[in-house]
N, C-alpha and C positions, 0 to 999 in steps of 0.2 A: 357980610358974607358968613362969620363966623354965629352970629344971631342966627341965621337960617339954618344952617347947621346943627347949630343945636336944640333949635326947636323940632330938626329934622329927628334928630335922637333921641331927644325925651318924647316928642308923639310915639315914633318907635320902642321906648322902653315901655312905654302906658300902654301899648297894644301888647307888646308881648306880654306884660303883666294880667291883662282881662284873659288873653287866650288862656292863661294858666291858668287864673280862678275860675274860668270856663271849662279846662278841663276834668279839672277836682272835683267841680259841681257833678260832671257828667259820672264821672267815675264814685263818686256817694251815691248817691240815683242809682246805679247801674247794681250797686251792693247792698242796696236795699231791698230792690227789687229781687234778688237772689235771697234775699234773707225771708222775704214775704212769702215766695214761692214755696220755699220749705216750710212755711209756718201751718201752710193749710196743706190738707190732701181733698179731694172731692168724692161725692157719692153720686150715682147716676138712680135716680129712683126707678126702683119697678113697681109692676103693675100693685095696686090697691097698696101701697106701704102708705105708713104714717110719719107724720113727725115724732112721736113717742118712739116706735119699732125702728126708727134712725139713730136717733139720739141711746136709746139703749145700746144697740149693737156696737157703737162707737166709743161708749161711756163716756158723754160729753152732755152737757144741762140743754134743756130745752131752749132755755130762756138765752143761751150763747147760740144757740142751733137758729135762731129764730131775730137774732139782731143782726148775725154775718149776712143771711141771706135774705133778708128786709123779707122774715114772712110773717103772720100769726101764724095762731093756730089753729085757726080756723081756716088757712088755706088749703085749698084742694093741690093737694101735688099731682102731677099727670107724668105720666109715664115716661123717660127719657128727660126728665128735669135733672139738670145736674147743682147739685148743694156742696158748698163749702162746708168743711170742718177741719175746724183746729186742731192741730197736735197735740198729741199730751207728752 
């Protein structure tokens, strides 16, 4: 009886241990996520803008303007496209 018992207690220590490392996980995650949020702000293109006339206004490199938002430069932006950029 006292065998079952304490296998009863350590399955129950070992669960309440993962729920923990479960929680922590959630809560890193949760603070990163707040951390990424601030790290970008966004642009909403209007009509005929460029990727140059973006990246200028913003003073931020092309070449960062153009990896965030998996574009060349050769892409046509269309009107109501929203673009990531990074903070300075």
């Amino acid at each position: 009886m006292d065998a079952k018992r304490a296998a009863k207690q350590a399955a129950k220590q070992q669960a309440e241990l993962e729920a923990k490392a479960a929680a922590e996980q959630a809560e890193k995650l949760k603070i990163e996520n707040e951390r990424l949020v601030n790290t970008y702000q966004y642009h909403q293109v209007k009509n005929k803008e460029t990727i140059l006339q973006i990246a200028a206004k913003y003073n931020v490199s092309i070449s960062d303007l153009k990896a965030l938002n998996n574009i060349s430069i050769q892409t046509t932006l269309r009107k109501g496209m929203q673009l990531k950029i990074r903070k300075q």
